[in-house]
MARDOVEX-933939 format. One record per residue (C-alpha): x, y negated, z; residue number from 0; residue in three letters. Coordinates in nm, 4 decimals, padded with zeros to 6 digits. Layout:
! MARDOVEX-933939
<X X | Y Y | Z Z | nr NUM | rest ALA>
...
This chain:
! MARDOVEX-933939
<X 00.1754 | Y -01.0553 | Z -00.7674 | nr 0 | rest UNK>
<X 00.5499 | Y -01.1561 | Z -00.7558 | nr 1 | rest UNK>
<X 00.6467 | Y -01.4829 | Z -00.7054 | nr 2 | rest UNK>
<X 00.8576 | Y -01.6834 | Z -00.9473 | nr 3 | rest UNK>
<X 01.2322 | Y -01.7138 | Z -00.8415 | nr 4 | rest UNK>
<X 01.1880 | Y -02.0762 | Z -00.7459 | nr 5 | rest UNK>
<X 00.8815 | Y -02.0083 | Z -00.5432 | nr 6 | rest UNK>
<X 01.0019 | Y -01.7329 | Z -00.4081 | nr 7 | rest UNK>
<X 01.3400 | Y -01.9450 | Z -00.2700 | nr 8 | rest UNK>
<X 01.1684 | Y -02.1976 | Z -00.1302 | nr 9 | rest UNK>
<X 00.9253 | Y -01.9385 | Z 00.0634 | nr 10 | rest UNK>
<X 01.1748 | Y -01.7785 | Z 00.2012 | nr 11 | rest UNK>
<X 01.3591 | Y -02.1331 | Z 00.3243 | nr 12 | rest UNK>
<X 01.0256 | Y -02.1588 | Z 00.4543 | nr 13 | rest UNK>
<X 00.9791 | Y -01.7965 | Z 00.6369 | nr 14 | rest UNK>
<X 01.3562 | Y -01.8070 | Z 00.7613 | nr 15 | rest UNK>
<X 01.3482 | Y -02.1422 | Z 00.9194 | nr 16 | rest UNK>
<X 01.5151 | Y -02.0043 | Z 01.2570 | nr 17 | rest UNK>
<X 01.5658 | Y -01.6849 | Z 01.1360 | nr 18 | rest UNK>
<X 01.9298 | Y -01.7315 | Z 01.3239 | nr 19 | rest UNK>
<X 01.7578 | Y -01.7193 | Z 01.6412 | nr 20 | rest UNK>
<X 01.6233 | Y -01.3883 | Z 01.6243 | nr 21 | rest UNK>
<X 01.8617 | Y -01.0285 | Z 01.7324 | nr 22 | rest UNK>
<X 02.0957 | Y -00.9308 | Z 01.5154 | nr 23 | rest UNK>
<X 02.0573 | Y -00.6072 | Z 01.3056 | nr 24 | rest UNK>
<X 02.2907 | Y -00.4286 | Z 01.5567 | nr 25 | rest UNK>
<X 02.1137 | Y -00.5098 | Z 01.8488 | nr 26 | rest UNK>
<X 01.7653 | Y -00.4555 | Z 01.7646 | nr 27 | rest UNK>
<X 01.6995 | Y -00.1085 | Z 01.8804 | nr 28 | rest UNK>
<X 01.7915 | Y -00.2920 | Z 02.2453 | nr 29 | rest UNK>
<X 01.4714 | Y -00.4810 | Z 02.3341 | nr 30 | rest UNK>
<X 01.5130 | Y -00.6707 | Z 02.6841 | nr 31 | rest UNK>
<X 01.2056 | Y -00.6985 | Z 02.8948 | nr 32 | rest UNK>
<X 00.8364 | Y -00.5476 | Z 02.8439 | nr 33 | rest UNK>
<X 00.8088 | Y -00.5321 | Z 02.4173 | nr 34 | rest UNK>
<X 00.5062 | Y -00.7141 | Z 02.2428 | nr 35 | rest UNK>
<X 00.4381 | Y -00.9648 | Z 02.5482 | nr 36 | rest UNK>
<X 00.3293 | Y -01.2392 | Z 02.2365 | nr 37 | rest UNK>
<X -00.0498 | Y -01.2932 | Z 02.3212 | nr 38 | rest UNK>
<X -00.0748 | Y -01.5077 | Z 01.9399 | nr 39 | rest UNK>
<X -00.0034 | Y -01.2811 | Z 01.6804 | nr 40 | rest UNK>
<X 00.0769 | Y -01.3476 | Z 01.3123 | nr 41 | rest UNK>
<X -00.1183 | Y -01.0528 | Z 01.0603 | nr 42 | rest UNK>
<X 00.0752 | Y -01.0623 | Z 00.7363 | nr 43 | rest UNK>
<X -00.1457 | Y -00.9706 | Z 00.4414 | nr 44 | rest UNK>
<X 00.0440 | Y -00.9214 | Z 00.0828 | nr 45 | rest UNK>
<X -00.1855 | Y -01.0866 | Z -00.1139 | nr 46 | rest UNK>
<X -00.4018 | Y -00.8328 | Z -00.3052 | nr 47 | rest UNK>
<X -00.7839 | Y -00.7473 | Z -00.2095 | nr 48 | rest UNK>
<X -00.6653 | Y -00.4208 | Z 00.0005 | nr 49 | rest UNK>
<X -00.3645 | Y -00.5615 | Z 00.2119 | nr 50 | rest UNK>
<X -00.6024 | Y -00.8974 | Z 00.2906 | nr 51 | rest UNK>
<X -00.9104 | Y -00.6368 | Z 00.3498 | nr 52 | rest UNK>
<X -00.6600 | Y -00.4442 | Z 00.6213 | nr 53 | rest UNK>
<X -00.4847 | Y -00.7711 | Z 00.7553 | nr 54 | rest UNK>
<X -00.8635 | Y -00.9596 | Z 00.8379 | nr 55 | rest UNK>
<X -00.9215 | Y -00.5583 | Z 01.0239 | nr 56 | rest UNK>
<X -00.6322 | Y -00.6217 | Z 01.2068 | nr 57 | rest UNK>
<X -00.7080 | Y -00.9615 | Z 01.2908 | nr 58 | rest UNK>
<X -01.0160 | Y -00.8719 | Z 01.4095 | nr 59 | rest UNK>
<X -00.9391 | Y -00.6165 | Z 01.6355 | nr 60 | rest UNK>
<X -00.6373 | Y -00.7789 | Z 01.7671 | nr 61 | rest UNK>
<X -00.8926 | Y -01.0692 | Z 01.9232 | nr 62 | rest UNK>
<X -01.1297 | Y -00.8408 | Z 02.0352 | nr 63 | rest UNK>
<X -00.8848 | Y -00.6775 | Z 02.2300 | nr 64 | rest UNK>
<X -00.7477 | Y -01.0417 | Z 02.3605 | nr 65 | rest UNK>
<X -00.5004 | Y -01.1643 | Z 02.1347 | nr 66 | rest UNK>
<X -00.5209 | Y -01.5244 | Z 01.9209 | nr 67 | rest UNK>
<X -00.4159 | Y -01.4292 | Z 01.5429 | nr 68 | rest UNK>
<X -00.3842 | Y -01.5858 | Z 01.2264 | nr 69 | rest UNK>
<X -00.2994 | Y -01.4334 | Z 00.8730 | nr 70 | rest UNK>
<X -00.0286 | Y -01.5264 | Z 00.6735 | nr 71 | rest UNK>
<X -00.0142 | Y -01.4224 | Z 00.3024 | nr 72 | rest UNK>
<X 00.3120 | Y -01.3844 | Z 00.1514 | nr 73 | rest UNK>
<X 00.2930 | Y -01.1792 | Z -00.1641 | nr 74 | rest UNK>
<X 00.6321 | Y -01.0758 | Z -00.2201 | nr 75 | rest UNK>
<X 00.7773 | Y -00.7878 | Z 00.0409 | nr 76 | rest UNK>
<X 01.1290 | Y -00.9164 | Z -00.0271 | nr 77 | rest UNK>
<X 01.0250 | Y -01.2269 | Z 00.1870 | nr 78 | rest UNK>
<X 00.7586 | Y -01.0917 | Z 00.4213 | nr 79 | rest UNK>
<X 00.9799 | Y -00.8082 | Z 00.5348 | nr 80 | rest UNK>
<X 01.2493 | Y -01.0331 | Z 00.6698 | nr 81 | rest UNK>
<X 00.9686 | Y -01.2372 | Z 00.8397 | nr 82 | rest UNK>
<X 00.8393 | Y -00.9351 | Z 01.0363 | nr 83 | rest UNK>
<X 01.1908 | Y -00.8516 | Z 01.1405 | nr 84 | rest UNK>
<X 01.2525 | Y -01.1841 | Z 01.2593 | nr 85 | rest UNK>
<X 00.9104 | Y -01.2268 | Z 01.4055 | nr 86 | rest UNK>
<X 00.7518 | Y -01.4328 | Z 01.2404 | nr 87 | rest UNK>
<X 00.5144 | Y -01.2331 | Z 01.1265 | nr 88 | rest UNK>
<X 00.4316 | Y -00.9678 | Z 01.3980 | nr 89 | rest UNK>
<X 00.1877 | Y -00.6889 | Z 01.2316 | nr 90 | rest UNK>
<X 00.1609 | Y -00.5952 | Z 00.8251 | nr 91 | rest UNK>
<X -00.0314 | Y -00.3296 | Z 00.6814 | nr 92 | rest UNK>
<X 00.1858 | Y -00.1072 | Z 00.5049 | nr 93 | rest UNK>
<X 00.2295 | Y 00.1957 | Z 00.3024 | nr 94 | rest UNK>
<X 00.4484 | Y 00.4847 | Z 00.4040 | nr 95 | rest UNK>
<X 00.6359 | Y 00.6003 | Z 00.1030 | nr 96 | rest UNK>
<X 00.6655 | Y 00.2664 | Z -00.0593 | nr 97 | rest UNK>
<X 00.7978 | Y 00.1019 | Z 00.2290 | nr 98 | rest UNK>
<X 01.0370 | Y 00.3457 | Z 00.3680 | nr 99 | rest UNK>
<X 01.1965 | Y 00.3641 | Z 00.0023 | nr 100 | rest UNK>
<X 01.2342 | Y -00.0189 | Z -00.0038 | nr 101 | rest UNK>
<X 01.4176 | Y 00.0036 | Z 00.3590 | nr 102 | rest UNK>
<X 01.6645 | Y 00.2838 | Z 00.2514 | nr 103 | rest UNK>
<X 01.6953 | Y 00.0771 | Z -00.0677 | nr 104 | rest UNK>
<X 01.7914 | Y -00.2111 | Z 00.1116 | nr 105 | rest UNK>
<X 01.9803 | Y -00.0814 | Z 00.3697 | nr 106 | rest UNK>
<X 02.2147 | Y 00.2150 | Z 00.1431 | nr 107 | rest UNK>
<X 02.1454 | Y 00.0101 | Z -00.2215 | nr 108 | rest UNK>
<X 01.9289 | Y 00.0201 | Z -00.5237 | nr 109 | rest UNK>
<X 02.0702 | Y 00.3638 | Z -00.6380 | nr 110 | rest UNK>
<X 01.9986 | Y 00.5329 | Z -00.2874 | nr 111 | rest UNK>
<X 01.8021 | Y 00.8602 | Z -00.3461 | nr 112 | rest UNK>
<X 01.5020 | Y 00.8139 | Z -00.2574 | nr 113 | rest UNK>
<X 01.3274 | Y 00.9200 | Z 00.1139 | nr 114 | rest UNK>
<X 00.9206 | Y 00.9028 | Z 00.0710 | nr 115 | rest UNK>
<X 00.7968 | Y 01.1991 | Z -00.0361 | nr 116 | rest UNK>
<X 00.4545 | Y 01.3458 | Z -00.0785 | nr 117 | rest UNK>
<X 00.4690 | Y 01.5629 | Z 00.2672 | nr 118 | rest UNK>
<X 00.3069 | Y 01.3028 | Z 00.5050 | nr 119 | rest UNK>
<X 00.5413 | Y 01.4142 | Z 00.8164 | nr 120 | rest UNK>
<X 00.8720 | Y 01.3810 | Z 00.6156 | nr 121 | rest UNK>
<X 00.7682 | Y 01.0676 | Z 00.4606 | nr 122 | rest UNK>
<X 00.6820 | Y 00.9449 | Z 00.8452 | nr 123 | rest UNK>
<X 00.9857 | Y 01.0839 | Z 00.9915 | nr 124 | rest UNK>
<X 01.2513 | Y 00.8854 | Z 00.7315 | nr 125 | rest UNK>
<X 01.0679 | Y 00.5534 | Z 00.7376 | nr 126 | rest UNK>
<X 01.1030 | Y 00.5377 | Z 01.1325 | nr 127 | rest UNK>
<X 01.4022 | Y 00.6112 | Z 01.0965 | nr 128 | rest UNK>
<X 01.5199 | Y 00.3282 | Z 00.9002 | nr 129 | rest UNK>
<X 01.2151 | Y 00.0983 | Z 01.0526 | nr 130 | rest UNK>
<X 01.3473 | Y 00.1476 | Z 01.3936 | nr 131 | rest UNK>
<X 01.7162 | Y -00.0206 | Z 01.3701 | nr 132 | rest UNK>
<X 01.5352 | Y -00.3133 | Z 01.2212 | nr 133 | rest UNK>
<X 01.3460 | Y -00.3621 | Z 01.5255 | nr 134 | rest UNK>
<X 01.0088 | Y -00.2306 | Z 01.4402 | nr 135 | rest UNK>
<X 00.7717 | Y 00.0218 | Z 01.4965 | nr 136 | rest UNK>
<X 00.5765 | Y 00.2507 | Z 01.2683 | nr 137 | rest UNK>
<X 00.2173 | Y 00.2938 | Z 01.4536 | nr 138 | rest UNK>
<X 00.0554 | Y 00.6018 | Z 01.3545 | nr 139 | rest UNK>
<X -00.1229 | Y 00.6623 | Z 01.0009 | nr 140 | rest UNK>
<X -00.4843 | Y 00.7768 | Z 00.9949 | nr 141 | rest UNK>
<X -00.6272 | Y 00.9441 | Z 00.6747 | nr 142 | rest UNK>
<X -00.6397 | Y 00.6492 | Z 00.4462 | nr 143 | rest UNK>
<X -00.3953 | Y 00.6944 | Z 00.1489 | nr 144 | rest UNK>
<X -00.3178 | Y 00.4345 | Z -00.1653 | nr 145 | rest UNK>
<X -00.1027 | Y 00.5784 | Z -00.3608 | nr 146 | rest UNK>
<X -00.0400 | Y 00.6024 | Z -00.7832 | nr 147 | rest UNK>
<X -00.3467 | Y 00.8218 | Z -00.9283 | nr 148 | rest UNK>
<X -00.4428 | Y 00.8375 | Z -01.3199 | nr 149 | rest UNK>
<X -00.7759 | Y 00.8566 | Z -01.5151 | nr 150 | rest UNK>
<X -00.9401 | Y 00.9448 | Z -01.8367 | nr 151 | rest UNK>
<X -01.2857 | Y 00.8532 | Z -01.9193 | nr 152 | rest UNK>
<X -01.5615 | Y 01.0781 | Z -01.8161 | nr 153 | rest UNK>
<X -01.6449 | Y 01.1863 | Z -02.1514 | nr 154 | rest UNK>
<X -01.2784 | Y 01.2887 | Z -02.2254 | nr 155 | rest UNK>
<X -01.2566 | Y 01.4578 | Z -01.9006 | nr 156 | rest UNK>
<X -01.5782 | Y 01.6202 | Z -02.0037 | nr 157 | rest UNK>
<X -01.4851 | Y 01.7493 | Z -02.3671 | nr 158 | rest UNK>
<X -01.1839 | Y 01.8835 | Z -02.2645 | nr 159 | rest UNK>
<X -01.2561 | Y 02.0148 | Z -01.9610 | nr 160 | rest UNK>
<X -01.1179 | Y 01.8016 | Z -01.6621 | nr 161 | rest UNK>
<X -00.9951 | Y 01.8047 | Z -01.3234 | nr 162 | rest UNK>
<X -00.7015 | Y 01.7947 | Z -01.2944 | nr 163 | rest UNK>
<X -00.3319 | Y 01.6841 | Z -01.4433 | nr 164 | rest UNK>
<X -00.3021 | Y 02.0248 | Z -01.4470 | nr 165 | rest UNK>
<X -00.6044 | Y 02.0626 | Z -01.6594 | nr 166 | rest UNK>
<X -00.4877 | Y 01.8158 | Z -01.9295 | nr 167 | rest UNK>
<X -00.1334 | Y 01.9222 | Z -01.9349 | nr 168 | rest UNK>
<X -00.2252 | Y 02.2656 | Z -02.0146 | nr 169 | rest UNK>
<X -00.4524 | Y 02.0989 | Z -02.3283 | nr 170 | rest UNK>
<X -00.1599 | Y 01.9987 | Z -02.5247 | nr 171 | rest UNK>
<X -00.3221 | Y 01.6574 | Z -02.6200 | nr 172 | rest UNK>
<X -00.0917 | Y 01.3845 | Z -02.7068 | nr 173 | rest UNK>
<X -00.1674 | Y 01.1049 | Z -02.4437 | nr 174 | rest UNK>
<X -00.0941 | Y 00.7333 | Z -02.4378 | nr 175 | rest UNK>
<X -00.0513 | Y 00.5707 | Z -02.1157 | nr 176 | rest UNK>
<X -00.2024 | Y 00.2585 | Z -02.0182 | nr 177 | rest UNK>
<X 00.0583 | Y 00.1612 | Z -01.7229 | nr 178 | rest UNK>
<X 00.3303 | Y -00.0826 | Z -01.5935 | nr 179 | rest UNK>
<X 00.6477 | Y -00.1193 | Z -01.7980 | nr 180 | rest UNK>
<X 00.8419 | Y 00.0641 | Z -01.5357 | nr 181 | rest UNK>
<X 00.6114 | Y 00.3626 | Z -01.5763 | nr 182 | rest UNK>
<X 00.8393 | Y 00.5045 | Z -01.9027 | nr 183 | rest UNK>
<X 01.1687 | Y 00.5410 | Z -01.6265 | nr 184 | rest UNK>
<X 00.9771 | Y 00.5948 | Z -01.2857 | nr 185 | rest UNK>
<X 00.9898 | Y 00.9892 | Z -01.1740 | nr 186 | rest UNK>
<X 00.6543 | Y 00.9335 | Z -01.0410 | nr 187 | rest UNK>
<X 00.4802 | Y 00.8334 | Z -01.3557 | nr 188 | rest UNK>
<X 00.5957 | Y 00.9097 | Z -01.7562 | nr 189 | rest UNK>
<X 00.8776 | Y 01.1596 | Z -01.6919 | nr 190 | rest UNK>
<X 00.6907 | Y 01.3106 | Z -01.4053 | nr 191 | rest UNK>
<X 00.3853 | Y 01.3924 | Z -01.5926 | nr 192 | rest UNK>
<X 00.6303 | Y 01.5421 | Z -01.8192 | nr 193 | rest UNK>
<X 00.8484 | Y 01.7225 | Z -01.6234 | nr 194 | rest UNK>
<X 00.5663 | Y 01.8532 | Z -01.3520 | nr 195 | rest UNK>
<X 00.2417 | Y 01.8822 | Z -01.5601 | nr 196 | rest UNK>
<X 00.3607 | Y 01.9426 | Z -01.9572 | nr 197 | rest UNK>
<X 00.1910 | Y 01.6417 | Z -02.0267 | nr 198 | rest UNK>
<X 00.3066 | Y 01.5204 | Z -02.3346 | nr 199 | rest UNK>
<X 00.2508 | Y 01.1184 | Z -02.2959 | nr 200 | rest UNK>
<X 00.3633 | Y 01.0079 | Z -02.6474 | nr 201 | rest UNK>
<X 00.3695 | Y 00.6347 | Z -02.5395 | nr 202 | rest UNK>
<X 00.3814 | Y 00.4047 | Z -02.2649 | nr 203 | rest UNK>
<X 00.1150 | Y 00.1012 | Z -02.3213 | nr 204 | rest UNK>
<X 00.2350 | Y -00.1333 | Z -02.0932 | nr 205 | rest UNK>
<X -00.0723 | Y -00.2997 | Z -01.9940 | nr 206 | rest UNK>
<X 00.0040 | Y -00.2665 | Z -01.6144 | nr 207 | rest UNK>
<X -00.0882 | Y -00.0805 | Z -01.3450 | nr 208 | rest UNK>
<X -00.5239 | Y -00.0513 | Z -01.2661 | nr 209 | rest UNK>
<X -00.5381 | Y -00.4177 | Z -01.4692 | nr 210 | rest UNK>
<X -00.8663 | Y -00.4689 | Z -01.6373 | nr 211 | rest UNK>
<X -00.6700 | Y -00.4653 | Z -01.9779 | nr 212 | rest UNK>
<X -00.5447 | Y -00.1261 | Z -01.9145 | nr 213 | rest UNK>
<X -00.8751 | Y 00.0400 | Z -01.8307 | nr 214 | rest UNK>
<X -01.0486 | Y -00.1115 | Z -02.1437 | nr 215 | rest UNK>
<X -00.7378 | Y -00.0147 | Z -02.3662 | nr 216 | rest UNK>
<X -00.8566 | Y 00.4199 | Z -02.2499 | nr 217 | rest UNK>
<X -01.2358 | Y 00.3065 | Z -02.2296 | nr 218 | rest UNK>
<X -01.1613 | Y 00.1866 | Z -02.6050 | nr 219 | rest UNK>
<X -01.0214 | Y 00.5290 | Z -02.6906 | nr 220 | rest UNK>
<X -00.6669 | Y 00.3007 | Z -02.7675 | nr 221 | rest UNK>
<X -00.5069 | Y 00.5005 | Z -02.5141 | nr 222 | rest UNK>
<X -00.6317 | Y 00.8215 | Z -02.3108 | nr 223 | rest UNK>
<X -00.4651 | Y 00.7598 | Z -01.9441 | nr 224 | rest UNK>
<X -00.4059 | Y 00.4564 | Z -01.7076 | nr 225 | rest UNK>
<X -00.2067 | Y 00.4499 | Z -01.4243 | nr 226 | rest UNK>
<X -00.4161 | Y 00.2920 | Z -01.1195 | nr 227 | rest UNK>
<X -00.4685 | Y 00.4072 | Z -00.7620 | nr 228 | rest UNK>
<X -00.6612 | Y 00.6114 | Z -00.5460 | nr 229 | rest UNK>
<X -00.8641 | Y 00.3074 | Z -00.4046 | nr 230 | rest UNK>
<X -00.9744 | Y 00.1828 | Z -00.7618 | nr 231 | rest UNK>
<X -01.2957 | Y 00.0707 | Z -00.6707 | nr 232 | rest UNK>
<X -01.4011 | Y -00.0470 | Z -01.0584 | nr 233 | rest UNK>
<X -01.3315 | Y 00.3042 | Z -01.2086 | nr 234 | rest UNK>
<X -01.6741 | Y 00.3581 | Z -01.2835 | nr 235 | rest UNK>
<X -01.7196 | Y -00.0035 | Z -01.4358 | nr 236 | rest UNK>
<X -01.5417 | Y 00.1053 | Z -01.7231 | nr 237 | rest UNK>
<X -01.6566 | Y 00.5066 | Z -01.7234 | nr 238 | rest UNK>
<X -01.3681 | Y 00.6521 | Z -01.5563 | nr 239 | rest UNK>
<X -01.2464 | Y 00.9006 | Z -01.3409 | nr 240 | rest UNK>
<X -00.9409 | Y 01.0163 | Z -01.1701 | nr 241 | rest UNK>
<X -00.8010 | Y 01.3637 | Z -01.2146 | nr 242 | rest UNK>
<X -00.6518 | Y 01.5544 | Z -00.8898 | nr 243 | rest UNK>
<X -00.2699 | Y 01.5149 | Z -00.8256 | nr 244 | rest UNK>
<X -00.3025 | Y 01.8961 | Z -00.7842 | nr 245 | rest UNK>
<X 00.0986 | Y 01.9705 | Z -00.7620 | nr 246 | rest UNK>
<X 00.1267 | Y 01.6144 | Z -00.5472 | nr 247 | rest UNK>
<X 00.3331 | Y 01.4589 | Z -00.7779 | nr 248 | rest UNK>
<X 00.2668 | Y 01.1651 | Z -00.5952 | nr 249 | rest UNK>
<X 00.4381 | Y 01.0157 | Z -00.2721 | nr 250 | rest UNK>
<X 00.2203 | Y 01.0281 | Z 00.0692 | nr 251 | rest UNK>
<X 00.1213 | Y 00.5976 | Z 00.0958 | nr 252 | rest UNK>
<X -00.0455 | Y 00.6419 | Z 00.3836 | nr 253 | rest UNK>
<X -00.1733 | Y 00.3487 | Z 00.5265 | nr 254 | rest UNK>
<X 00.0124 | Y 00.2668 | Z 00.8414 | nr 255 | rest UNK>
<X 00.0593 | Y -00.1211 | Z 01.0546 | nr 256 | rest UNK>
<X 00.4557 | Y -00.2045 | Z 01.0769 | nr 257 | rest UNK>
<X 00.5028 | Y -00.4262 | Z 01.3999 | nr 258 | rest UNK>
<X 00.7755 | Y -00.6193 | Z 01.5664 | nr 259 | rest UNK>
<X 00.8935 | Y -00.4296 | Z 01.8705 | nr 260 | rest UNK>
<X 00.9696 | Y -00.7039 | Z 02.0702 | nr 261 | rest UNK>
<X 00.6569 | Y -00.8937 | Z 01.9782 | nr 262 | rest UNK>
<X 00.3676 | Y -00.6473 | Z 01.8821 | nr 263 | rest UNK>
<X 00.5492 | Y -00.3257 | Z 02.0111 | nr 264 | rest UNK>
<X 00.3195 | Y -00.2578 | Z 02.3386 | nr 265 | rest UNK>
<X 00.0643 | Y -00.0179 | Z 02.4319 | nr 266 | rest UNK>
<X -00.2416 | Y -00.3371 | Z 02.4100 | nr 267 | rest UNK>
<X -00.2003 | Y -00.3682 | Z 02.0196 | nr 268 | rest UNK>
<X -00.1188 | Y 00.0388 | Z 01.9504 | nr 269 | rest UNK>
<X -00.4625 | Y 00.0611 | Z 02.1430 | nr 270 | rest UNK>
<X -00.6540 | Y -00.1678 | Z 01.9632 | nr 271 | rest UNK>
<X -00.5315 | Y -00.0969 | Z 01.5854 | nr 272 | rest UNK>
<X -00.5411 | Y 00.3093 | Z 01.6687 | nr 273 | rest UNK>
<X -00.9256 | Y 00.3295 | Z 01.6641 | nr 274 | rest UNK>
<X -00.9323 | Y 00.2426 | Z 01.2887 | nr 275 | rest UNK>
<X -00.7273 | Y 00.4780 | Z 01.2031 | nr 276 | rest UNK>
<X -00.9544 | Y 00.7558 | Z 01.3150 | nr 277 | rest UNK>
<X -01.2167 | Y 00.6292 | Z 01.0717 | nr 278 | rest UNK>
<X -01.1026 | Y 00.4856 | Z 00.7880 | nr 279 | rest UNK>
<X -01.0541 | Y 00.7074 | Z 00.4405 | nr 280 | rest UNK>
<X -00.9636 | Y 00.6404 | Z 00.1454 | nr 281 | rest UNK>
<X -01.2487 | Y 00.6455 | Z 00.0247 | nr 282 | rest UNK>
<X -01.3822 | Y 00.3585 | Z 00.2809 | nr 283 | rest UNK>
<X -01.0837 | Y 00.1468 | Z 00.1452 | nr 284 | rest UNK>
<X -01.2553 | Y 00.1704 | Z -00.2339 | nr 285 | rest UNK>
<X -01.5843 | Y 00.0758 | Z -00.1106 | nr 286 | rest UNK>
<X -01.4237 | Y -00.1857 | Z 00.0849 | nr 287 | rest UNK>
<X -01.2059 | Y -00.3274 | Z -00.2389 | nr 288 | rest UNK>
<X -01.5316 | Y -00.2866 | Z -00.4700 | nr 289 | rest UNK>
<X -01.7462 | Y -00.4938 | Z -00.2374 | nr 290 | rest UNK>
<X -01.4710 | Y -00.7911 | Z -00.2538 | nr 291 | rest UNK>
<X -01.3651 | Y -00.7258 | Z -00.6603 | nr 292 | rest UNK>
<X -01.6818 | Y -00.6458 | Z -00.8146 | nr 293 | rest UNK>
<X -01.9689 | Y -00.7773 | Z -00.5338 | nr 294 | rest UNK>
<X -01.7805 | Y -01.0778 | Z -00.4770 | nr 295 | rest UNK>
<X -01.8511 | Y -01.0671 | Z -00.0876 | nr 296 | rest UNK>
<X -01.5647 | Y -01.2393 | Z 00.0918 | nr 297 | rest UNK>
<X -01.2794 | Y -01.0330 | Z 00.2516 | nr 298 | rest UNK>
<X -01.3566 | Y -01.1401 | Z 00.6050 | nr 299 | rest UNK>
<X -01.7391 | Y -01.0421 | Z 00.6003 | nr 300 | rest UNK>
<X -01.6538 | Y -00.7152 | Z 00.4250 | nr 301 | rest UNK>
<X -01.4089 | Y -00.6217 | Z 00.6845 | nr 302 | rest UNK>
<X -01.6165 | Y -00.7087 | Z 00.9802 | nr 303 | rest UNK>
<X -01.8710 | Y -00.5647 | Z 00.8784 | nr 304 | rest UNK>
<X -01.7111 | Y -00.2503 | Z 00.8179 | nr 305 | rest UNK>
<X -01.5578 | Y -00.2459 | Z 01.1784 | nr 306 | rest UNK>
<X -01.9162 | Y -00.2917 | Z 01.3504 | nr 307 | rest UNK>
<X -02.0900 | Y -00.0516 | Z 01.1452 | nr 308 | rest UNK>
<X -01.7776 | Y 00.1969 | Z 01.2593 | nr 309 | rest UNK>
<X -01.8562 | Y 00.0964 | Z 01.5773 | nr 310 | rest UNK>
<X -01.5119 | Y -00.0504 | Z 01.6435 | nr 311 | rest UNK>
<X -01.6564 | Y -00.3972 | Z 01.7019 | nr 312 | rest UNK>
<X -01.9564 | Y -00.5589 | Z 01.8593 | nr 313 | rest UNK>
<X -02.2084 | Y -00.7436 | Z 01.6474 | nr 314 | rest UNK>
């Protein structure tokens, strides 16, 4: 999903045209005159079937409830981010953890400790606080989480017994992971399963994280984990199935929508993306992402449907 350097320059030439205009980082927190008056709205979406799934949602409710939107896909955070400070792009789907350790990375350096952490509240409270002097608001979270999960196949799972990391840590298999690169130096993948389950991951086959490549390397019996997420919706394509992050090893993504204070900060867009947060789960989202990935059914069908079956929109 990253751009290449060049594209990624000339996006951001693109996205920043005017950026000057906008506060500066200083004065941000001091928004003159009633926040989130903008009646057209930009959704970003980050490119991938979930954020565009979530964007179209937005979208969607935002013009139900008045507002003219349009989505604009940039698929690299280090130029979307700057764009929904500036206000160019007024609402984004985001996820907690992630996001508020790319802030504090960005705003204390690349070797900050880290802030997200896998108790929701905490996680909340630090990204706010570094969202808020960049002139934007957290809305609230509902129950939908992404966030890094890992699978076996079910017949593994089955001869050994499995539920949970727990489970397979206390087997004493050797395990090869099908994951990202990164995975063999991230605390949240190789030396976490270590260090927190006694897993002892022999090798890191760096296939990527929930690619097609990575699931048929464990289907194959090549390697016996892959790193994907908890909205995988294809898991069962290839005969897999996640085991329970039972000592939450994991950060708490929840899904939450980042806004522009002074554009998209007022009570008329809180009201009208609140209501899906009350319904959507997690597991919603992987229905959602299967329908697009394997069904082929286009984003914006899949996600209005969804919203008038929850009763969020009229048919």
């Amino acid at each position: 999903m990253r751009a290449s350097r060049s594209v990624a320059l000339g996006l951001l030439a693109v996205l920043c045209a005017g950026c000057a205009a906008g506060p500066s980082l200083e004065d941000r927190d001091a928004v003159t005159g009633r926040p989130g008056d903008g009646r057209r709205l930009t959704v970003g979406s980050a490119g991938f079937t979930e954020s565009d799934l979530l964007a179209r949602m937005y979208a969607l409710l935002l013009e139900d409830a008045g507002h003219r939107t349009k989505i604009l896909t940039v698929t690299n955070r280090e130029l979307y981010e700057p764009a929904l400070e500036n206000g160019q792009i007024d609402v984004v789907p985001e996820y907690a953890a992630t996001f508020a350790d790319w802030l504090n990375a960005k705003a204390n350096g690349p070797d900050a400790p880290t802030v997200g952490s896998p108790d929701p509240a905490a996680t909340m409270k630090a990204l706010r606080a570094l969202a808020g002097p960049r002139g934007l608001t957290v809305l609230d979270p509902g129950r939908a989480v992404d966030q890094n999960a890992f699978a076996v196949t079910a017949a593994f799972a089955a001869e050994h017994r499995l539920k949970t990391l727990s489970d397979l840590g206390a087997t004493g298999l050797p395990v090869r992971l099908a994951a990202g690169d990164e995975c063999v130096r991230r605390p949240y993948c190789a030396p976490g399963l270590r260090e927190v389950y006694g897993i002892d991951v022999t090798a890191v086959d760096p296939k990527g994280v929930g690619t097609t490549q990575a699931k048929q390397a464990v289907q194959s019996g090549r390697d016996q984990l892959v790193l994907t997420t908890t909205t995988d919706a294809t898991l069962d394509d290839f005969g897999l199935v996640l085991l329970a992050d039972d000592k939450r090893l994991q950060n708490a993504d929840l899904v939450v929508p980042v806004v522009n204070r002074a554009r998209a900060g007022n009570e008329d867009v809180v009201r009208a993306l609140d209501p899906l947060n009350t319904v959507l789960t997690t597991a919603d989202l992987a229905n959602l992402n299967e329908q697009v990935d394997s069904w082929r059914r286009l984003p914006e069908d899949v996600a209005r449907d969804y919203l008038v079956r929850k009763g969020l929109l009229a048919d």
